[in-house]
C-alpha positions as MATLAB code, in Angstrom:
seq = 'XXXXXXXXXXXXXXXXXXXXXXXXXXXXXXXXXXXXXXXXXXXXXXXXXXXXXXXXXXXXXXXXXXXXXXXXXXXXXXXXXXXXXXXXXXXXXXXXXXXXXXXXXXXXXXXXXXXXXXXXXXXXXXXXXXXXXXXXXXXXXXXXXXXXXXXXXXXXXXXXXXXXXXXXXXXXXXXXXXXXXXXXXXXXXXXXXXXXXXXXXXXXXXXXXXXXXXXXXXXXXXXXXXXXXXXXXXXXXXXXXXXXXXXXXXXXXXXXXXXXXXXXXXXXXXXXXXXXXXXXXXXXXXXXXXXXXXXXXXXXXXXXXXXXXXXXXXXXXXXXXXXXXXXXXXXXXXXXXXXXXXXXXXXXXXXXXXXXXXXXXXXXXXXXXXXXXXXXXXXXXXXXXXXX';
ca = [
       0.000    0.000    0.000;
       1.575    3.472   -1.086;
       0.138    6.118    1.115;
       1.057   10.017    0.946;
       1.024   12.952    3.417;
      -2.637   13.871    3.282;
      -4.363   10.363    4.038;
      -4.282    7.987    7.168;
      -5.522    4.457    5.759;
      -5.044    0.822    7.732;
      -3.545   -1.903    5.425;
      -6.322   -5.344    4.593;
      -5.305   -8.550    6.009;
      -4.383   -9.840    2.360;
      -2.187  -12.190    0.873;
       0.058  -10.909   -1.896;
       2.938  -11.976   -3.771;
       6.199  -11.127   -3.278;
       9.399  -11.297   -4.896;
      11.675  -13.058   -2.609;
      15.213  -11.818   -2.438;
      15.895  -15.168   -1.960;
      15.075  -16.300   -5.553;
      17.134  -13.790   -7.114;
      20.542  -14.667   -5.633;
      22.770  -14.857   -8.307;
      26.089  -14.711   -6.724;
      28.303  -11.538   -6.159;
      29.475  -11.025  -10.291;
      28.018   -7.164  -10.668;
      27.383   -7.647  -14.255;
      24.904  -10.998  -13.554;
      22.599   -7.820  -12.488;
      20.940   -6.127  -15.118;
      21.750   -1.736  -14.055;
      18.036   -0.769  -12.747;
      16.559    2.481  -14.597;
      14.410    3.323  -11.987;
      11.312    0.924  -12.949;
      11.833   -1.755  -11.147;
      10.371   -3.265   -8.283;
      12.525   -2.588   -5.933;
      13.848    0.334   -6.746;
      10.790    2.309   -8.056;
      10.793    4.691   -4.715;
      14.386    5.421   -5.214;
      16.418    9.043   -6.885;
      18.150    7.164   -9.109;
      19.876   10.471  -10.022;
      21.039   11.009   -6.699;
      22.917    7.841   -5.995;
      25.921    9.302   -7.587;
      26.996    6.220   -9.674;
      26.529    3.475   -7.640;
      23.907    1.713   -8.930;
      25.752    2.079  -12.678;
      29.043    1.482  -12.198;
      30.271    4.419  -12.303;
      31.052    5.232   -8.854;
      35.018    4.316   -8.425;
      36.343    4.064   -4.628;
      39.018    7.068   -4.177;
      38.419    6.915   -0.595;
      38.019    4.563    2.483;
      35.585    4.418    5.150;
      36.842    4.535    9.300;
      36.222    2.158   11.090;
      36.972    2.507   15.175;
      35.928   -0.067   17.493;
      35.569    0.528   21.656;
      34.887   -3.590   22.177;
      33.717   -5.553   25.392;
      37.020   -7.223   26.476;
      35.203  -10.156   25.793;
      34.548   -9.325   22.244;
      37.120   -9.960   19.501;
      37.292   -7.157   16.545;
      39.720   -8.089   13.484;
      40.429   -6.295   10.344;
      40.802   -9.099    7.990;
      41.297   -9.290    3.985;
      38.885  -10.259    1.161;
      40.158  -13.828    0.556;
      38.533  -14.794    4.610;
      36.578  -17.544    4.647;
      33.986  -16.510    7.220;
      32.967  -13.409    4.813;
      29.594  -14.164    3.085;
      28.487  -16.953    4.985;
      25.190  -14.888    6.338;
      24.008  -13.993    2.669;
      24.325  -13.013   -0.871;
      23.787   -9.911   -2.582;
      20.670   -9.064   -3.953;
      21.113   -6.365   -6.244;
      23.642   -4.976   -8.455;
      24.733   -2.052   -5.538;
      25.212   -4.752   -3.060;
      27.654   -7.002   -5.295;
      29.358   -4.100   -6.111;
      29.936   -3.031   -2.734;
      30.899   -6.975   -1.825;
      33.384   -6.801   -4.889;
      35.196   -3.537   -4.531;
      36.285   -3.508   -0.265;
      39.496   -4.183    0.268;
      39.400   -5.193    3.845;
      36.296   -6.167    6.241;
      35.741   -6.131    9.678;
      34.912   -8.717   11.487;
      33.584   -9.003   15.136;
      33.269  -11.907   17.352;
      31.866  -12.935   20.488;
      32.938  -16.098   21.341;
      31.143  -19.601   22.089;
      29.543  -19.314   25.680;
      30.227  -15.773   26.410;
      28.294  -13.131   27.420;
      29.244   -9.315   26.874;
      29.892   -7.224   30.049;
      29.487   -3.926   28.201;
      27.771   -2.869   24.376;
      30.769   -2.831   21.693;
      30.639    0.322   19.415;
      31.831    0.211   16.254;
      32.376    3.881   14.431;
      31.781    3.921   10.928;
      33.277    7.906    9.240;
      32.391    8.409    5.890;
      35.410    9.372    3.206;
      34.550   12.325    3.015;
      32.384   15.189    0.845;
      33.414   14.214   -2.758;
      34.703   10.700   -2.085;
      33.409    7.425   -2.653;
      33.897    4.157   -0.326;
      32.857    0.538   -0.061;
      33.273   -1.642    3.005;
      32.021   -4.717    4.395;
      31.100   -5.825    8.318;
      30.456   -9.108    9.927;
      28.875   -9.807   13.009;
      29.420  -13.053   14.703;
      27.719  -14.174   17.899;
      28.850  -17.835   18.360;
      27.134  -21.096   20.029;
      24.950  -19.385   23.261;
      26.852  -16.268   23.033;
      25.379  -13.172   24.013;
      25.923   -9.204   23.394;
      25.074   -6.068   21.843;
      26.327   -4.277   19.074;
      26.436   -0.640   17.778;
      27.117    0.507   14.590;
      27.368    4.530   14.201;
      27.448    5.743   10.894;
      28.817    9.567   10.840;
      30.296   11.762    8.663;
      30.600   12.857    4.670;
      30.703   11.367    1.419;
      29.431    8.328   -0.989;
      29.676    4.898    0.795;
      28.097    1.566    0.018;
      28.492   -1.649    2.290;
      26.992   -5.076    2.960;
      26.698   -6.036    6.876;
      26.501   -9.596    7.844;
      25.275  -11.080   11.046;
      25.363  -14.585   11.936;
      24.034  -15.764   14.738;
      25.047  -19.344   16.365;
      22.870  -22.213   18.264;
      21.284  -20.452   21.186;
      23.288  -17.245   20.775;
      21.208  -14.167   21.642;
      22.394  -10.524   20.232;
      21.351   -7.284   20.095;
      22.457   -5.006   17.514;
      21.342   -1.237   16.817;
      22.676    0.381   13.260;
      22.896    3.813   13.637;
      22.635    6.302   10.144;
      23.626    9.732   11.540;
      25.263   10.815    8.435;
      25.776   14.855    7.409;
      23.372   15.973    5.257;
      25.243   15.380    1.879;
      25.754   11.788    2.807;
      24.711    8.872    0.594;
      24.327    5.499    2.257;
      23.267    2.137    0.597;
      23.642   -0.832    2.919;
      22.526   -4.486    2.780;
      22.065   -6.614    5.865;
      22.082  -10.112    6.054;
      20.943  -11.912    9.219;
      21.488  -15.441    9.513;
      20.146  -17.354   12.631;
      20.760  -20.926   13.748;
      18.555  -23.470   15.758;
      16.947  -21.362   18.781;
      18.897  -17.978   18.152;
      17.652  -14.653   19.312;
      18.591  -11.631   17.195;
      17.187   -7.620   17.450;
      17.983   -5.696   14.683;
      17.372   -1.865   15.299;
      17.737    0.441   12.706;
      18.129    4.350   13.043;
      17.967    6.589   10.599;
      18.308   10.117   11.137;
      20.564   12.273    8.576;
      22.419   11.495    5.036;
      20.485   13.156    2.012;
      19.955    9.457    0.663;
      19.473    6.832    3.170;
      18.733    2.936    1.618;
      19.279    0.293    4.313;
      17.676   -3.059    3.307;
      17.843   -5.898    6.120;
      17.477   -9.796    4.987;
      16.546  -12.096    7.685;
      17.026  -15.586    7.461;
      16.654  -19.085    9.330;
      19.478  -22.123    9.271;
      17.158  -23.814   11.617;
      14.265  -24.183   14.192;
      13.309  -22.079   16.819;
      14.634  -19.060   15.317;
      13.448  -15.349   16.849;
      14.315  -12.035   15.465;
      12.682   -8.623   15.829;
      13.213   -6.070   13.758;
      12.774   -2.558   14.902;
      13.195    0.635   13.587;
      13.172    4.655   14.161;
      13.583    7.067   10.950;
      12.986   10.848   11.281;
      13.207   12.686    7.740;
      13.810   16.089    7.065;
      13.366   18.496    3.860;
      14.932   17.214    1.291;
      16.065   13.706    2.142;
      15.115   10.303    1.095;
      15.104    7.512    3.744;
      14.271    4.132    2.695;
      13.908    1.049    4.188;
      13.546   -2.755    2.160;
      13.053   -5.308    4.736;
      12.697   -9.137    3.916;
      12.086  -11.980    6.208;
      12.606  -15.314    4.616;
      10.436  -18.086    6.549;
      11.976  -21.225    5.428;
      11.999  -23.684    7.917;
       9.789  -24.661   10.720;
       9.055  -23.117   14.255;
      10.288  -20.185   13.903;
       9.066  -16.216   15.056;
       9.586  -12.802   13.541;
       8.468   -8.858   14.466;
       9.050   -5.974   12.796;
       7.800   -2.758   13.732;
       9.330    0.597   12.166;
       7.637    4.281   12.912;
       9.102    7.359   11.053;
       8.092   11.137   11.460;
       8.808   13.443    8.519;
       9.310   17.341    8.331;
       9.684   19.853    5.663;
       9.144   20.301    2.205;
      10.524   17.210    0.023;
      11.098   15.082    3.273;
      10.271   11.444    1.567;
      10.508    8.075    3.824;
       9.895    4.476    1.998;
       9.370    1.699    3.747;
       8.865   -2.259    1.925;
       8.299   -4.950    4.593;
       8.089   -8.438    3.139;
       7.751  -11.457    4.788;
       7.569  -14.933    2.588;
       6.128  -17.804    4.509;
       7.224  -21.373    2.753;
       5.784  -24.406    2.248;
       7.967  -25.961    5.078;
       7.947  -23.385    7.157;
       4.984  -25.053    9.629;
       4.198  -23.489   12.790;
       5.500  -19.972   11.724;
       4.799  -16.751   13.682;
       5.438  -13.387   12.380;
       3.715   -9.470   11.967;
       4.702   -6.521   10.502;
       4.068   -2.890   11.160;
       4.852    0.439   10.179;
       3.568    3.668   11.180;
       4.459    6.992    9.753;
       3.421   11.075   11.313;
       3.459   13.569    8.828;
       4.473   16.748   10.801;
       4.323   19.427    7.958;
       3.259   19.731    4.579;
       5.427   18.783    1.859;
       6.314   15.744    3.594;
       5.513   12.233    1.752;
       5.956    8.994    3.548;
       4.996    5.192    0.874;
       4.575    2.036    2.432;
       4.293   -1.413    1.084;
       3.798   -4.511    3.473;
       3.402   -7.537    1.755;
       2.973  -11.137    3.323;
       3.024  -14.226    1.275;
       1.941  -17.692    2.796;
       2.733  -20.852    1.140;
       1.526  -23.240    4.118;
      -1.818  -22.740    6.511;
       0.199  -24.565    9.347;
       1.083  -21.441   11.023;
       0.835  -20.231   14.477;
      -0.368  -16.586   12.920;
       0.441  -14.002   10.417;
      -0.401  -10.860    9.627;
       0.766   -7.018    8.590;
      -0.302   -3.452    9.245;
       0.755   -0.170    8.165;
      -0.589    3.463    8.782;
       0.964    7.037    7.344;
      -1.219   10.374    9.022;
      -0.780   13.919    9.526;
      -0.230   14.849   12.708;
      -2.771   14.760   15.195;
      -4.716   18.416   15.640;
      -6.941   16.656   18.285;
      -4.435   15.246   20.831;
      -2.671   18.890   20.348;
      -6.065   20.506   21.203;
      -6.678   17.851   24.080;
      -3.041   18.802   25.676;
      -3.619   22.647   25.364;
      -6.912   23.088   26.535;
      -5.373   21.435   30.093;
      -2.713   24.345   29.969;
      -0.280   22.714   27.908;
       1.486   25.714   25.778;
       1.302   24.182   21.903;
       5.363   24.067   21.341;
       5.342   21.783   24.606;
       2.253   19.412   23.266;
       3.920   19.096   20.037;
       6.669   17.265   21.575;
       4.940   15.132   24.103;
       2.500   13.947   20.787;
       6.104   13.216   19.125;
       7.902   11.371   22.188;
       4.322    9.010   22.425;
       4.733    7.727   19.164;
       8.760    6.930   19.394;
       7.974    5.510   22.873;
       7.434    2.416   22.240;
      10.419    1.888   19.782;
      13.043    3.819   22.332;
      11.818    1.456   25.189;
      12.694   -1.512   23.020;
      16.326    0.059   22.745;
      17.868   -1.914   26.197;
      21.105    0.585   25.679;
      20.896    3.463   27.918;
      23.205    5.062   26.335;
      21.553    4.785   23.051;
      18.686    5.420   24.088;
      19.091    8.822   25.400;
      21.158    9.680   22.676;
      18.156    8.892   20.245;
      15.896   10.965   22.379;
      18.201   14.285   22.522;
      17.950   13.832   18.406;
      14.472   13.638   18.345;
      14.112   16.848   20.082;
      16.637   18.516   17.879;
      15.009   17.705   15.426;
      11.847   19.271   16.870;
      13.901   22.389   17.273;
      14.866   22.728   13.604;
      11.244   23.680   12.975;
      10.670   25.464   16.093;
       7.865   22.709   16.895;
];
């Protein structure tokens, strides 16, 4: 369902097709993917124009992405070459930006937490862009193993062109936690695809943050080695005039007995302020006893803004514990602002409070303090740019 700034509308309970990434692995050769025009499927939402050569080719790496880690002691962070073995083990590209991001790093870093350990403290890992001008691809792995359990940060900051595939693979048992952080400047471009792998009875949440860049495309792929597998997926975007933040999700229900959330809100301001967000979840034939929903919800703060969403849900099996998908987009609320002023609320002060409700629930799910409050301060900042 595509819905813009000046309509609130529930999505049906339906079932719809939909592409599964999954079908249209074709390894990581850039040229086995056809350049998309801007027609496609999945990549109809996007400024082609203003992905500065990435999608074509065209974009050559003439600078490198930072990457500075502040680990657990018990976490293990190693800069490692192409030729490692453990690189591309929790997926494959899926389109022609992601292969060319997996074929053009030079070196990768990989973090570990090892069998039967668990974290005393979050690691951070700082990702700074190349640079205004500059162009950089780069490649992260994430590796929780056998009962393992910890919590990742990613923070992505800074200037510049950068394009990256992030793999997380997640062992027997292992539980992680893992929040990816876009906090780019504004004439940042970011396209990143994530690839979440869990084994028998893991626990993964993925949180993704998106808050500056002028072209923001993260697109998570979660998928299950075995039973018993849990992830949530959670997410917090907050666009401003001018830039595109977009969000492809796919969850890939292939084996029994597994569960999967996902629940993203966004809030949009100013004039050309455009959030996307594609949730698809593809139930298989084998996949017996699966139990998943998705939801997104989108505020409209000012006009000018335009926020599309798409859930789809495909269900090859009735054997399933339940299924089902939501998604809402609405201007903001003039009758909860009325309700808070006319008990002596001034209307700056309401403004926020109807804001921090509807991020509540996401922020609470964030079990890193220090993320947390971080996230909250930006909210409020971003209040401020509109004197809200």
């Amino acid at each position: 369902m595509t819905v813009a700034s000046d309509n609130i509308s529930e999505a049906a309970e339906v079932t719809v097709p939909a592409t599964s990434r999954a079908e249209r692995f074709t390894g990581y050769d850039v040229e086995a993917f056809e350049v998309p025009g801007g027609r496609e499927e999945n990549w109809r939402f996007t400024p082609m124009k203003r992905l500065r050569g990435l999608h074509d080719g065209s974009a050559v790496a003439d600078g490198e992405i930072k990457v500075d880690a502040d680990a657990a002691p018990e976490v293990r962070v190693e800069t490692v070459g192409r030729e490692d073995e453990r690189l591309g083990k929790a997926g494959e590209p899926s389109d022609r930006i992601a292969a060319q991001a997996y074929s053009s790093f030079t070196s990768a870093t990989v973090v570990t937490v090892p069998k039967e350990t668990k974290a005393s403290k979050p690691t951070l890992l700082r990702l700074t862009g190349p640079g205004e001008g500059l162009t950089a691809y780069g490649h992260v792995q994430v590796r929780a193993e056998a009962y393992a359990e910890a919590a990742i940060v990613l923070d992505h900051a800074g200037s510049g062109t950068y394009a990256d595939n992030v793999e997380f693979v997640i062992g027997e048992g292992a539980k992680l936690t893992v929040v990816s952080v876009q906090d780019w400047a504004d004439d940042a471009v970011h396209v990143s695809e994530q690839h979440l792998k869990l084994g028998k009875d893991a626990t993964l949440k993925h949180i993704v943050v998106t808050l500056g860049g002028d072209l923001v495309r993260v697109s998570p792929t979660a998928t299950f080695a075995d039973k018993g597998g849990d992830v949530e997926m959670l997410g917090l975007y907050f666009a401003d005039a001018g830039q595109h933040q977009e969000h492809r999700l796919f969850v890939d229900h292939a084996v029994p007995n597994c569960k999967s959330n996902v629940m993203y809100k966004g809030a949009l301001q100013g004039d050309g302020a455009h959030s996307v967000w594609i949730g698809d979840v593809l139930i298989r034939a084998a996949a017996e006893g699966t139990d998943t929903y998705e939801l997104n919800r989108n505020l409209v703060l000012t006009e000018g803004a335009r926020a599309d969403s798409v859930p789809n849900l495909e269900i090859e099996t009735g054997e399933i514990l339940g299924a089902g998908h939501a998604s809402a987009t609405g201007r903001f609320d003039d009758e909860q602002l009325f309700y808070l002023q006319s008990r002596g609320i001034e209307e700056e002060s309401a403004r926020r409070l109807v804001v921090r409700g509807f991020f509540h629930e996401i922020l609470m799910k964030i079990d890193i303090p220090e993320v947390r409050e971080r996230l909250q301060a930006a909210i409020e900042t971003e209040l401020e740019a509109v004197g809200a």
